[in-house]
DSSP file (Angstrom, degrees, kcal/mol; ACC not computed):
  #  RESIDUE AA STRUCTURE BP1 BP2  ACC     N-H-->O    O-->H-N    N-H-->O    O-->H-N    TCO  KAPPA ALPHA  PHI   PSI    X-CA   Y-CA   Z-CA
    1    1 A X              0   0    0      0, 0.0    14,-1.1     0, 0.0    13,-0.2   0.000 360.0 360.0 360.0 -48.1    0.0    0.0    0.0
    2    2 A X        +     0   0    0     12,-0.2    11,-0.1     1,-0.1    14,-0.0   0.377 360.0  25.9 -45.7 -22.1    2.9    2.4    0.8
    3    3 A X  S    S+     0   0    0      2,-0.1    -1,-0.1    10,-0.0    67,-0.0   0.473  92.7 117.0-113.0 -27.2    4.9    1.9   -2.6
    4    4 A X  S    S-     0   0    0      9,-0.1    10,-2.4     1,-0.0     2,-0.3   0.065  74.2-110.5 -34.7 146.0    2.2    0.9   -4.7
    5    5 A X        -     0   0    0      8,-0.2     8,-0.2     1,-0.1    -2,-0.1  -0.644  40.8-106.0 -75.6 150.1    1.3    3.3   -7.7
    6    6 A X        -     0   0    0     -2,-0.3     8,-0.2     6,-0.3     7,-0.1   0.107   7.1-140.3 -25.8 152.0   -2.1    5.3   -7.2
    7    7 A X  S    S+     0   0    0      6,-0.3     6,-0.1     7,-0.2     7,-0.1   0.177  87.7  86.5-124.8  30.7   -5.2    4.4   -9.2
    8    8 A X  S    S-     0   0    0      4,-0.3     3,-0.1     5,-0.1    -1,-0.1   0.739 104.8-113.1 -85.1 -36.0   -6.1    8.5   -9.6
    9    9 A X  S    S+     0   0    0      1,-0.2    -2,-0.0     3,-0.1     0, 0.0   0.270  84.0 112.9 103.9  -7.0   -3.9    8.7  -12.8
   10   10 A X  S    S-     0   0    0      2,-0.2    -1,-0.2     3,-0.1   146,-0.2   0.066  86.6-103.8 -99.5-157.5   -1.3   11.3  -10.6
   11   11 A X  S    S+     0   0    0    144,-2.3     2,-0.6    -3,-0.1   145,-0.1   0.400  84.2 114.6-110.1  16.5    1.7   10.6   -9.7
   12   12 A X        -     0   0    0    143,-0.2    -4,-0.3     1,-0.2    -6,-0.3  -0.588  64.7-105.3 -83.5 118.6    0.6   10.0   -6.2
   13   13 A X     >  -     0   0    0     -2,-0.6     4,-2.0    -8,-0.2    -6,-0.3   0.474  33.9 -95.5 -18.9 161.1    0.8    6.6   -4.3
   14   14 A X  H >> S+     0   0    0    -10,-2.4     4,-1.7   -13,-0.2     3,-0.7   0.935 119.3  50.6 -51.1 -82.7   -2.0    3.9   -3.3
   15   15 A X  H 3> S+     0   0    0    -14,-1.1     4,-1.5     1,-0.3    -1,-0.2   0.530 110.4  39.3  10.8 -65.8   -2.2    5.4    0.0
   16   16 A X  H 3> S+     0   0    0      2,-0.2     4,-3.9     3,-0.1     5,-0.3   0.865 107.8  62.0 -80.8 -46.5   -2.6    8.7   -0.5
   17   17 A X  H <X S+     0   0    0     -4,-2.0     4,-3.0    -3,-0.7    -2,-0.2   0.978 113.7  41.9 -40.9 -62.4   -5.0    8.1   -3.6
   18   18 A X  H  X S+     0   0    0     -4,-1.7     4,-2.1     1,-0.2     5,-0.3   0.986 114.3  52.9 -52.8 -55.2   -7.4    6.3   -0.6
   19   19 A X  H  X S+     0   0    0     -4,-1.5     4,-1.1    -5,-0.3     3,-0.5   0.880 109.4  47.2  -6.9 -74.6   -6.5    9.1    1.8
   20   20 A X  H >X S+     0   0    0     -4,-3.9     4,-2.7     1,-0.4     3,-1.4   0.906 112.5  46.8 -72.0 -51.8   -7.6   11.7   -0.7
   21   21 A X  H >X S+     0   0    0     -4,-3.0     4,-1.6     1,-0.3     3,-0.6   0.806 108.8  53.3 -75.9 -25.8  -10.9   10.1   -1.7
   22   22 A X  H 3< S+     0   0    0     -4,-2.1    -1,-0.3    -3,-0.5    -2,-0.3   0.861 116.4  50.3 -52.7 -39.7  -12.0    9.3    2.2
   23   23 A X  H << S+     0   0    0     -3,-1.4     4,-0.4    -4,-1.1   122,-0.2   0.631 101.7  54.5 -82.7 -25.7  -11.3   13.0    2.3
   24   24 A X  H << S+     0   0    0     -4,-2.7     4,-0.4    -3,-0.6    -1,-0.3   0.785 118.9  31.8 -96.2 -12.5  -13.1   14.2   -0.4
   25   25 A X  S  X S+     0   0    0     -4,-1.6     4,-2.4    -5,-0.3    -2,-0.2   0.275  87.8  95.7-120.8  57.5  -16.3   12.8    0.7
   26   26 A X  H  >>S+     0   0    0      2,-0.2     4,-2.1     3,-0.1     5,-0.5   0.784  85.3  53.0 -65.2 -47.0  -15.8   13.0    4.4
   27   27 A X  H  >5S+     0   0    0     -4,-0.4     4,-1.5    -3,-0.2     5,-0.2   0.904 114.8  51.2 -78.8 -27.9  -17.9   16.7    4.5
   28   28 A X  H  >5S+     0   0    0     -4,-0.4     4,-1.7     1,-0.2    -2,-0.2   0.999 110.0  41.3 -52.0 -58.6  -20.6   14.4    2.5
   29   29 A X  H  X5S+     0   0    0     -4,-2.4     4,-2.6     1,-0.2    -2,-0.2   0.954 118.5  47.4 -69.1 -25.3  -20.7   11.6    4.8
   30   30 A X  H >X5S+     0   0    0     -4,-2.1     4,-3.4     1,-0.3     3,-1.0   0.999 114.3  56.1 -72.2 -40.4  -20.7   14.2    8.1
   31   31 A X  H 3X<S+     0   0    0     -4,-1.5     4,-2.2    -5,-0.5    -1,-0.3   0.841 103.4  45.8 -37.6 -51.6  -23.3   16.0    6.2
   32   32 A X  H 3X S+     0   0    0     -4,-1.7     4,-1.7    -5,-0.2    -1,-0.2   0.590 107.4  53.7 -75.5 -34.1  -25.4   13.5    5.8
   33   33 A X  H << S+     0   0    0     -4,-2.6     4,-0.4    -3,-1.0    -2,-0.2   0.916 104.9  65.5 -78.1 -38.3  -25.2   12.2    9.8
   34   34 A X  H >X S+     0   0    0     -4,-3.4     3,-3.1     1,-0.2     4,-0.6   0.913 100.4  52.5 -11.7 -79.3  -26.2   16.2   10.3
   35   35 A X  H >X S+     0   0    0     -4,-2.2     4,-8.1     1,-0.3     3,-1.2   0.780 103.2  55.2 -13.3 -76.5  -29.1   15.0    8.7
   36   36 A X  H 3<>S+     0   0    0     -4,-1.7     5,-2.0     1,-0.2    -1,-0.3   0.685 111.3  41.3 -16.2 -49.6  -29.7   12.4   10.9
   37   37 A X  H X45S+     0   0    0     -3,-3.1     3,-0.9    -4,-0.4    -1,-0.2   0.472 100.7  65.6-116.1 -15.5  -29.7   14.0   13.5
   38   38 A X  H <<5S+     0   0    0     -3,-1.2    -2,-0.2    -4,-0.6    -3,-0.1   0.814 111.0  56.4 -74.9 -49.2  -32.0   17.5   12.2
   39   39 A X  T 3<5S-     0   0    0     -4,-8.1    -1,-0.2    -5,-0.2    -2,-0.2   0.175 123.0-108.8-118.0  59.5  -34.6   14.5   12.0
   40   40 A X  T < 5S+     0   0    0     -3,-0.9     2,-1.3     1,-0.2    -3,-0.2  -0.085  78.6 129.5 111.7 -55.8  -34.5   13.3   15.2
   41   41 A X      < +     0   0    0     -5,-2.0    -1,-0.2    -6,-0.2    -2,-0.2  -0.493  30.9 160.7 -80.1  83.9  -32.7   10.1   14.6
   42   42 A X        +     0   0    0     -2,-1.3    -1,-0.2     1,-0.2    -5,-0.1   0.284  65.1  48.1 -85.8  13.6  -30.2   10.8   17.3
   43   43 A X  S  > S+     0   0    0      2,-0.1     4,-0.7    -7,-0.1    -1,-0.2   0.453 110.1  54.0-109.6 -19.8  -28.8    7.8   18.0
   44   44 A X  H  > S+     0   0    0      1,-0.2     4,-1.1    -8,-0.2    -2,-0.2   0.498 112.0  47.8 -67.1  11.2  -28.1    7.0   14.2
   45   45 A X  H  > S+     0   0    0      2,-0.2     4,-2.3    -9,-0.2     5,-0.2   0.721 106.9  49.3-109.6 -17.8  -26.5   10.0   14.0
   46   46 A X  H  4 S+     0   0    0      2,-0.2    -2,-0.1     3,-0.1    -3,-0.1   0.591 113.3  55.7-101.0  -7.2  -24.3    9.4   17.2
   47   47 A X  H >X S+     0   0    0     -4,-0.7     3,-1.3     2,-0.1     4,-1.1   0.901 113.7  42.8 -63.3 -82.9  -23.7    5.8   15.2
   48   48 A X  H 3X S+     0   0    0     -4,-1.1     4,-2.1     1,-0.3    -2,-0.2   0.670 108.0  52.1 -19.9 -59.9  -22.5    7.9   12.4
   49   49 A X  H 3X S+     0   0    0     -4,-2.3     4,-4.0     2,-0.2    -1,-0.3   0.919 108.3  52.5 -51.0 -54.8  -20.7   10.1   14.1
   50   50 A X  H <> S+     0   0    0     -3,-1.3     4,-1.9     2,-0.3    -2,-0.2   0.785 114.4  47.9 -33.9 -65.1  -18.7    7.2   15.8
   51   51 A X  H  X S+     0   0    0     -4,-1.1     4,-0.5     2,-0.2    -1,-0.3   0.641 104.6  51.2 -49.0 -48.0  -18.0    5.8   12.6
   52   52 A X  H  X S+     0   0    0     -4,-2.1     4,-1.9     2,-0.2    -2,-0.3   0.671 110.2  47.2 -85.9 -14.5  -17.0    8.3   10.9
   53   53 A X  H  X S+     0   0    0     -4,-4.0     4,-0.8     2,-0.2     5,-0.3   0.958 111.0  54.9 -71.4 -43.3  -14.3    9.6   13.3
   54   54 A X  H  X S+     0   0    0     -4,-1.9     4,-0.7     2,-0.2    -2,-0.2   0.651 107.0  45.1 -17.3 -49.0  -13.2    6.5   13.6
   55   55 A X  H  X S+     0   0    0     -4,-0.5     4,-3.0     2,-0.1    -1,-0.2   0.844 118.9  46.6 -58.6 -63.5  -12.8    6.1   10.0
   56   56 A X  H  X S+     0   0    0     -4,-1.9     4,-1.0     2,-0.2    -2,-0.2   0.618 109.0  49.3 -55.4 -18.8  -11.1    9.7   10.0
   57   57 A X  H  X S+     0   0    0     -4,-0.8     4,-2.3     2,-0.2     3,-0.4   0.819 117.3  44.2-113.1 -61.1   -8.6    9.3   13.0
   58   58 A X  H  X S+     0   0    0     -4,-0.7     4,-2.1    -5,-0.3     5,-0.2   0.924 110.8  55.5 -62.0 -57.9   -7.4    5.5   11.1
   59   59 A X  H  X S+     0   0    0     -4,-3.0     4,-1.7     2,-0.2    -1,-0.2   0.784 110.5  48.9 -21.8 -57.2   -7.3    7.6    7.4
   60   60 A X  H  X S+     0   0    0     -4,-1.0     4,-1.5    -3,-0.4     5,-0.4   0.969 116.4  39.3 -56.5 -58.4   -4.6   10.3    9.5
   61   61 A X  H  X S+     0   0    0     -4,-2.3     4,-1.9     1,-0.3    -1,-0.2   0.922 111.7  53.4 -64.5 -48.1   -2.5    7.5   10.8
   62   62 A X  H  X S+     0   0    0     -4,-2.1     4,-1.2    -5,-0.2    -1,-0.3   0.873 117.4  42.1 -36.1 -54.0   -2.7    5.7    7.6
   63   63 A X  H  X S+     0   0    0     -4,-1.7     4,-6.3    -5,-0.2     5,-0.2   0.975 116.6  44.8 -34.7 -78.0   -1.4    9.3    6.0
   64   64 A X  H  X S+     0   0    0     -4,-1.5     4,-1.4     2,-0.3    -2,-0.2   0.729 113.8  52.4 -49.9 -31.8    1.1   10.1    8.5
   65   65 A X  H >X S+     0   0    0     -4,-1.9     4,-1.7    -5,-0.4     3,-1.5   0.978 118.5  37.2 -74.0 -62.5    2.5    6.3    8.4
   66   66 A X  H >< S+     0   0    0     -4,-1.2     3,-1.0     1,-0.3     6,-0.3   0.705 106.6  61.6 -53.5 -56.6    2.8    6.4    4.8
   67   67 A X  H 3<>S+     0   0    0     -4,-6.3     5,-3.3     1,-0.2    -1,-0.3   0.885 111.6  46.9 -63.0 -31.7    4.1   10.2    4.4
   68   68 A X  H X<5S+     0   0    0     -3,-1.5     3,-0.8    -4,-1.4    -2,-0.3   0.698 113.2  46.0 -73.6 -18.5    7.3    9.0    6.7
   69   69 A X  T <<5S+     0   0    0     -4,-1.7    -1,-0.2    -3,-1.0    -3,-0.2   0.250 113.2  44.5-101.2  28.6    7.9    5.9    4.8
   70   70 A X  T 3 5S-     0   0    0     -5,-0.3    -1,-0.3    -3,-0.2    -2,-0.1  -0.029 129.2 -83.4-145.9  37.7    7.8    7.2    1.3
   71   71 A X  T <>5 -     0   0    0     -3,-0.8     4,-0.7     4,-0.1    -3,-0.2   0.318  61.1-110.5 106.0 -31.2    9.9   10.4    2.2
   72   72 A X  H  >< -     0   0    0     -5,-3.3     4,-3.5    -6,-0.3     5,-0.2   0.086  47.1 -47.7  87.2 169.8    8.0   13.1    3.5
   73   73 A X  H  > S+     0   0    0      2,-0.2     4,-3.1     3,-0.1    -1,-0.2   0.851 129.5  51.1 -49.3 -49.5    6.7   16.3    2.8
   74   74 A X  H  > S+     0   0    0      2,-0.2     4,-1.3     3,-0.1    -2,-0.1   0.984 112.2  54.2 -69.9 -52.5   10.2   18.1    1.4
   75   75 A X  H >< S+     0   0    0     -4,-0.7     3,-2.6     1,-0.2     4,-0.4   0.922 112.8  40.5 -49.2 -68.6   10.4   14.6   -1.2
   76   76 A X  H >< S+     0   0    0     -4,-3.5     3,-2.4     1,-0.3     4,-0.3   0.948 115.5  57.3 -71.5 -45.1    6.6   15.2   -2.7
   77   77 A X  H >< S+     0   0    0     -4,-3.1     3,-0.7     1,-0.3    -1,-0.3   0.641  92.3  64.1 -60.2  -9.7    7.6   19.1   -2.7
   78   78 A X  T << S+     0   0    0     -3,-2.6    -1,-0.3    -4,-1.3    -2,-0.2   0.732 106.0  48.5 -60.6 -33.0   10.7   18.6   -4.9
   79   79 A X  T <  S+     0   0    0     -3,-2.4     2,-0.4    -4,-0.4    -1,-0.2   0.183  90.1 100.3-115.0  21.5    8.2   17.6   -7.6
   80   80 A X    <   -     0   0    0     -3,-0.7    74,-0.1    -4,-0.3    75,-0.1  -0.784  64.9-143.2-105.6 129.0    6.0   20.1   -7.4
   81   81 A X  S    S+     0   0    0     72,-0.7     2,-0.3    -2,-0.4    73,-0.1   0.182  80.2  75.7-103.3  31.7    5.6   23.4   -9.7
   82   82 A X  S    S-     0   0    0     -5,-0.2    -2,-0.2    71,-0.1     2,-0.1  -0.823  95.9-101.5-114.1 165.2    4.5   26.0   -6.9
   83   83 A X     >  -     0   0    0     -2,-0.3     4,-1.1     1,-0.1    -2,-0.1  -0.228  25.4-115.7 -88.0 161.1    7.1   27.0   -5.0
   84   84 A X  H  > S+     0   0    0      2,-0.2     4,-2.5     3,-0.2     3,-0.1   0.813 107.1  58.7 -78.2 -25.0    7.9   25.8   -1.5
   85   85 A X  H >> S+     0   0    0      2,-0.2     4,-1.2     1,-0.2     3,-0.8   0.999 110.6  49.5 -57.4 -70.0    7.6   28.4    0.9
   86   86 A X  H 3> S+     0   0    0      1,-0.3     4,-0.5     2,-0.2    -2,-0.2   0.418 113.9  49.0 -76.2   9.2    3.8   28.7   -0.5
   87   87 A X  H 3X S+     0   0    0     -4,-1.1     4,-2.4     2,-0.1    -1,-0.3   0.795 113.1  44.7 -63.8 -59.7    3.6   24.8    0.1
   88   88 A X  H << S+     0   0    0     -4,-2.5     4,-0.5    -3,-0.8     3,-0.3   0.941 116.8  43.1 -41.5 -78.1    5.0   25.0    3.6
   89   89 A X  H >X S+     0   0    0     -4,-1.2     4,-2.6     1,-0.3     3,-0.8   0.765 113.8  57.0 -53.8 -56.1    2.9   27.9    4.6
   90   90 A X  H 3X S+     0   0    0     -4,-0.5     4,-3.5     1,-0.2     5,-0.5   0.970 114.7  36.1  -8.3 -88.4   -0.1   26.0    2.8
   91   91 A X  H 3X S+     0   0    0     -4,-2.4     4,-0.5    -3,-0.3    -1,-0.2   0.717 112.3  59.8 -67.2 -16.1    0.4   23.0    4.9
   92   92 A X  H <> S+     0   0    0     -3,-0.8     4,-1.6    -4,-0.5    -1,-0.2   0.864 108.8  42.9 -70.6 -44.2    1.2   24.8    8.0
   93   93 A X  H  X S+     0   0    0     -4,-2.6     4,-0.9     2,-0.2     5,-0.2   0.717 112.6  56.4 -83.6 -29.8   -2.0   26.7    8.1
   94   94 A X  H  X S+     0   0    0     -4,-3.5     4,-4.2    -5,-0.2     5,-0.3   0.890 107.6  47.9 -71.8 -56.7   -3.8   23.3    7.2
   95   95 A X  H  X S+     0   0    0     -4,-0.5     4,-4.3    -5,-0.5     5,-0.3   0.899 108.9  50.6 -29.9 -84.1   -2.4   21.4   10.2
   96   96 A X  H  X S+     0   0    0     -4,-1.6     4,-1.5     1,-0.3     5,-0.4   0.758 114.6  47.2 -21.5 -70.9   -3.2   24.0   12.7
   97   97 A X  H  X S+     0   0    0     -4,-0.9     4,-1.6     1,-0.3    -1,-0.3   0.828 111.2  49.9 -84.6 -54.5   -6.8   24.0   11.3
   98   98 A X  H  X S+     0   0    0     -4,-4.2     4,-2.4    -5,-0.2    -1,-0.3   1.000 105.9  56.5 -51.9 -57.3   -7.1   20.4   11.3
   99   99 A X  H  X S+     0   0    0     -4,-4.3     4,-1.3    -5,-0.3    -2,-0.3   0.674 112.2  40.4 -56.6 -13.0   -5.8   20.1   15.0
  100  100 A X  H  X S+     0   0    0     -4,-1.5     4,-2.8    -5,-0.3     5,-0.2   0.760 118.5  52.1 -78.2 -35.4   -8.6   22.4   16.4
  101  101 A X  H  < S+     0   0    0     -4,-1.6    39,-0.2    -5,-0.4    -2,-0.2   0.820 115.5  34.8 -70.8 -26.1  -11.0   20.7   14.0
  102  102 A X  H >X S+     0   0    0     -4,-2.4     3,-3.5     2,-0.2     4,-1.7   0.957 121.1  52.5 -93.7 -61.6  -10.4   17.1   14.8
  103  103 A X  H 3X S+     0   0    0     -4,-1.3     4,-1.8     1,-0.3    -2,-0.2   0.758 116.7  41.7 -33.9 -44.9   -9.7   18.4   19.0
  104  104 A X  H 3X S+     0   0    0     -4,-2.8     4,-0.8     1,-0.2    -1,-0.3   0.488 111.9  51.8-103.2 -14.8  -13.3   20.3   18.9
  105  105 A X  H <> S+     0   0    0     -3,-3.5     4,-1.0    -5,-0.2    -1,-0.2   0.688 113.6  47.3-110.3 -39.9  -14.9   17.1   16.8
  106  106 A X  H >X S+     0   0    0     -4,-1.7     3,-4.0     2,-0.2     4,-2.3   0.956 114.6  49.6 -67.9 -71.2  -13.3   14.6   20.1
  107  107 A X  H 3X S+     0   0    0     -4,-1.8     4,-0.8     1,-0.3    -3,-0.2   0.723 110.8  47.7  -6.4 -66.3  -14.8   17.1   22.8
  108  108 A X  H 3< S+     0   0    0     -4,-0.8    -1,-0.3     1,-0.3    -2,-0.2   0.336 117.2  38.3 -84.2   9.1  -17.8   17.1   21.3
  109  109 A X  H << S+     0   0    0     -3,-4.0    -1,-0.3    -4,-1.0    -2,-0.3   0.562 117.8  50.6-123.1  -0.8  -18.1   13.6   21.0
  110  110 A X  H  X S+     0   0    0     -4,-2.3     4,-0.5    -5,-0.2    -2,-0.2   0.722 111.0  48.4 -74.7 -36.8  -16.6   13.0   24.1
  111  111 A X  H  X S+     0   0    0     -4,-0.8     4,-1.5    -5,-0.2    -3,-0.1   0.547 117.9  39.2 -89.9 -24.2  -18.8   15.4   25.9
  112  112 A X  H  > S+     0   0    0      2,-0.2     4,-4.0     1,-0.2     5,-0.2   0.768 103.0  65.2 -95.0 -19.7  -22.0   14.0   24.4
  113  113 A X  H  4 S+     0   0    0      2,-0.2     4,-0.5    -4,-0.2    -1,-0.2   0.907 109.0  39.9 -52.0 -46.4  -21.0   10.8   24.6
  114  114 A X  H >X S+     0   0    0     -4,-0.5     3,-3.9     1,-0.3     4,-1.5   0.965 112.9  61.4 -79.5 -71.1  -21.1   11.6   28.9
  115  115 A X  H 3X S+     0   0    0     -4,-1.5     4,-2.1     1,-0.4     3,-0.4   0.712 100.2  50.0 -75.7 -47.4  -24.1   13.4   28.3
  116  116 A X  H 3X S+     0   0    0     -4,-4.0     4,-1.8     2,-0.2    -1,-0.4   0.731 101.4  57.6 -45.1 -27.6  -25.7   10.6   27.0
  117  117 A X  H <4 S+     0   0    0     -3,-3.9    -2,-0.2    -4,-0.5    -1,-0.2   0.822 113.3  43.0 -75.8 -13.0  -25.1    8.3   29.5
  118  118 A X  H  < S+     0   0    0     -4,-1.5    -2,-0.2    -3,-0.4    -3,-0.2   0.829 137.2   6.0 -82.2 -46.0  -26.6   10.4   31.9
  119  119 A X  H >< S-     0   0    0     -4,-2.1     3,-0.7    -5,-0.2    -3,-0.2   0.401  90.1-143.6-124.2  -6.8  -29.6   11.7   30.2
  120  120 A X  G ><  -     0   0    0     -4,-1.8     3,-0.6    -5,-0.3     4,-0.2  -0.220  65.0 -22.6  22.7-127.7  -29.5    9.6   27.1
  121  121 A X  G 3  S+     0   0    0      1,-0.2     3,-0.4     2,-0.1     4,-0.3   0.546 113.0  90.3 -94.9   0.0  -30.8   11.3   23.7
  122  122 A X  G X  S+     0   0    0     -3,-0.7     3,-1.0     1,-0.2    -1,-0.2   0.961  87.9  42.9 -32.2 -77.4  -33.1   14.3   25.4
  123  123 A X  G X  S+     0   0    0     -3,-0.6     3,-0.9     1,-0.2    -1,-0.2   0.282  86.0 104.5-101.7  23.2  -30.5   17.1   25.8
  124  124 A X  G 3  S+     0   0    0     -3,-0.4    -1,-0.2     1,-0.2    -2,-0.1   0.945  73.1  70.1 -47.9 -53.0  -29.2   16.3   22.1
  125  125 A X  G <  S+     0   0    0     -3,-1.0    -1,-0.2    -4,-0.3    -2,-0.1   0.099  72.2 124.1 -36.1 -14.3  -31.0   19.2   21.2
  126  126 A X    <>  -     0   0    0     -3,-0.9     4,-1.5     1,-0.1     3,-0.1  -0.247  63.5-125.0-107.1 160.8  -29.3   22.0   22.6
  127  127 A X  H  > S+     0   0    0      1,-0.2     4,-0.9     2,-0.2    -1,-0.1   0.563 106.3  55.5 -81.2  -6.2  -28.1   24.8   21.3
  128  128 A X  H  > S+     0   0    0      3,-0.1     4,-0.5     1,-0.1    -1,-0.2   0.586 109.4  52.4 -96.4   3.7  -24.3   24.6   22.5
  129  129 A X  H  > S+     0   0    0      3,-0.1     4,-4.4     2,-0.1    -2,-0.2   0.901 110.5  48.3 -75.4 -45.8  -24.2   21.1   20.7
  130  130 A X  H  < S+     0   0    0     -4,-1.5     4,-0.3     2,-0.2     3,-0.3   0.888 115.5  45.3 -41.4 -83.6  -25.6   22.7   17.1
  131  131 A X  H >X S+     0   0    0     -4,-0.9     4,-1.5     1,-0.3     3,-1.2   0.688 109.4  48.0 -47.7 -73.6  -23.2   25.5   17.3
  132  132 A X  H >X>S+     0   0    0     -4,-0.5     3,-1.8     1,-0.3     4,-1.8   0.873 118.8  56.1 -42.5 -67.0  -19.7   23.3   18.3
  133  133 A X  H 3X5S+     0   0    0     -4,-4.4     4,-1.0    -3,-0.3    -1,-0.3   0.699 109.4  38.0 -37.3 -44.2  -21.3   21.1   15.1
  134  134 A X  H <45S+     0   0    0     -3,-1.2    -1,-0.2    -4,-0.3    -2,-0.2   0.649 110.1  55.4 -37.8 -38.5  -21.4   23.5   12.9
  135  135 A X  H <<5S+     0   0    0     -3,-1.8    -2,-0.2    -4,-1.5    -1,-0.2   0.672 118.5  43.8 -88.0 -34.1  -18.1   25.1   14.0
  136  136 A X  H  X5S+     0   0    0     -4,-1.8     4,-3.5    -5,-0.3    -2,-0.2   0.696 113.7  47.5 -55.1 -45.5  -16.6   21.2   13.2
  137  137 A X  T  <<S+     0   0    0     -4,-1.0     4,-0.3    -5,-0.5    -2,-0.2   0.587 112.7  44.7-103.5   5.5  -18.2   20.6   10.3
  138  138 A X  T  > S+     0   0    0      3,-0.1     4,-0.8     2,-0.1    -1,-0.2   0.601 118.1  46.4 -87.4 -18.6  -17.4   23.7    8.8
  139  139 A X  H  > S+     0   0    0      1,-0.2     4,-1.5     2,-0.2    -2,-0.2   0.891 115.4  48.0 -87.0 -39.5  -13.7   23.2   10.1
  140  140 A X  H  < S+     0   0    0     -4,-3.5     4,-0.3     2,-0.2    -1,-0.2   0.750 108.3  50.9 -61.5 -30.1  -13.7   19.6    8.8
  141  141 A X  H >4 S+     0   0    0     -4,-0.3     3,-5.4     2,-0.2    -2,-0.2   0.788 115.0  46.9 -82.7 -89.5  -15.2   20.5    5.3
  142  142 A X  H 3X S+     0   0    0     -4,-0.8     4,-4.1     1,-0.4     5,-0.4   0.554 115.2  45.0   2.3 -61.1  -12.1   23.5    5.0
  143  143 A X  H 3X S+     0   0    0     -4,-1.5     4,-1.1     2,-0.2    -1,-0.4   0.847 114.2  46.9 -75.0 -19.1   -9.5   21.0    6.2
  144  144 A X  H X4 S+     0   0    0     -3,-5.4     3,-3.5    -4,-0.3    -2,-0.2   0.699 119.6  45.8 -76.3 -96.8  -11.1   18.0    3.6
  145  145 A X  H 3> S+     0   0    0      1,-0.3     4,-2.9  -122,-0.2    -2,-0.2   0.509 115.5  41.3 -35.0 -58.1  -10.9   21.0    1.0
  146  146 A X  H 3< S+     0   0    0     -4,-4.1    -1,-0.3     1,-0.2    -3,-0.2   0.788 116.4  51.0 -70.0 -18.5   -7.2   22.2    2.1
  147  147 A X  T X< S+     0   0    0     -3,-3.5     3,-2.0    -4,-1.1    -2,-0.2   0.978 117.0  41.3 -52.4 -70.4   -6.0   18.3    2.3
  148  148 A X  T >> S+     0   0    0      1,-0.3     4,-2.1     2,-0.2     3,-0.8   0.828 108.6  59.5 -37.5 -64.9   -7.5   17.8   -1.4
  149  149 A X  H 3X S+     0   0    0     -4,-2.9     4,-0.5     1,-0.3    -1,-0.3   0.314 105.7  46.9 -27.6 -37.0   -6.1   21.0   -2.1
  150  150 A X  H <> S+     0   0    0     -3,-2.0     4,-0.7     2,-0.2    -1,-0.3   0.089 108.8  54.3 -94.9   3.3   -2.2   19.6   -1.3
  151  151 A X  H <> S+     0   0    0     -3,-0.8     4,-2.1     3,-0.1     5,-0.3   0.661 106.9  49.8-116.3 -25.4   -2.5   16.5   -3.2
  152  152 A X  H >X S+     0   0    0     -4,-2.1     4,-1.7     2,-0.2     3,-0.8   0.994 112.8  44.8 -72.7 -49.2   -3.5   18.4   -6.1
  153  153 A X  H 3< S+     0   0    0     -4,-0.5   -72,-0.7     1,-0.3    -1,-0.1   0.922 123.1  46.3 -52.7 -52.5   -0.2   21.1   -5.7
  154  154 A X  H 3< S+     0   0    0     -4,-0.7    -1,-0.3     1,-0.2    -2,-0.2   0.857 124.9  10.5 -78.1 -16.6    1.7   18.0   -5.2
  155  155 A X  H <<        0   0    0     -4,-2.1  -144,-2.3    -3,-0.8  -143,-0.2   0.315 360.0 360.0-143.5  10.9    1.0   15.3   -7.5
  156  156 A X     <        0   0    0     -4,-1.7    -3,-0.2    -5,-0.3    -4,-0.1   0.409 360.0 360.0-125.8 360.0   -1.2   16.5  -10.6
C-alpha cells in the first residue's frame, strides 16, 4: 500500500490516492449524519458520528504512516511546480486548522457521549451542541478541502 502506484492517474501513491478520496467525501458523509440528527434520529447520527471519526482518525495515521515511509513532505515538494515556501505555509496553516477541527470534533463527542449516559438522547437538542457542530463541520469541510487541495499542488 505504501509503494504501490495510485489508481487516480497522478503521480501519487496507493495510499494517498485512498486518503484523498475518504477526504473528499468525508464533508458528505458528516453532512449526511447532520441530517440524521435534524430528524431526530439521534442515535443513528451518534452511530454515524462514531463511525465516521473512527474512520477519519485511522485515514490520518494511515497518511502520517505512509508520508514517513515514502519520504515526507520536502520529497513530494521537490516535484512540485509552486514554490515551497507557499507549500509549507499551505500545509502549516492546514495542520493548525485540522488540529482544532479534529480536538473540537473529540470534545464534542466525548462530551455528548457523557451526556448521554446520563440523560440519554433528550438534551441532544441544545443549542451549545448545534453550534460546536457546525463550527466542526465547517472546520472539517475546510480541512477536507485544504488536504484535497495539497494532493493536487503536489502530485497532478
Amino acid at each position: 500500500m505504501f509503494s504501490s502506484s495510485g489508481f487516480l492517474g497522478t503521480k501519487a501513491l496507493l495510499f494517498m490516492d485512498v486518503v484523498t478520496i475518504f477526504f473528499v467525501l468525508l464533508p458528505f458523509l458528516l453532512a449526511y449524519s447532520i441530517k440524521l440528527a435534524i430528524n431526530k434520529k439521534y442515535k443513528l447520527h451518534f452511530i454515524s458520528q462514531t463511525i465516521i471519526l473512527a474512520l477519519s482518525l485511522v485515514m490520518v495515521l494511515v497518511f502520517e504512516i505512509g508520508v514517513r515511509l515514502t519520504g515526507g513532505f520536502i520529497e513530494y515538494a521537490k516535484h512540485s511546480n509552486l514554490s515551497y515556501d507557499f507549500l509549507l505555509i499551505f500545509l502549516i496553516v492546514h495542520i493548525v486548522i485540522a488540529i482544532f477541527a479534529v480536538a473540537g470534533w473529540l470534545y464534542l463527542f466525548i462530551s455528548s457521549y457523557k451526556l448521554y449516559k446520563k440523560s440519554g438522547f433528550k438534551e441532544f437538542s441544545n443549542s451549545k451542541h448545534k453550534k460546536i457542530g457546525k463550527a466542526i463541520f465547517a472546520s472539517m469541510t475546510l480541512t477536507s478541502i485544504m488536504g484535497v487541495s495539497i494532493y493536487i499542488f503536489l502530485f497532478i
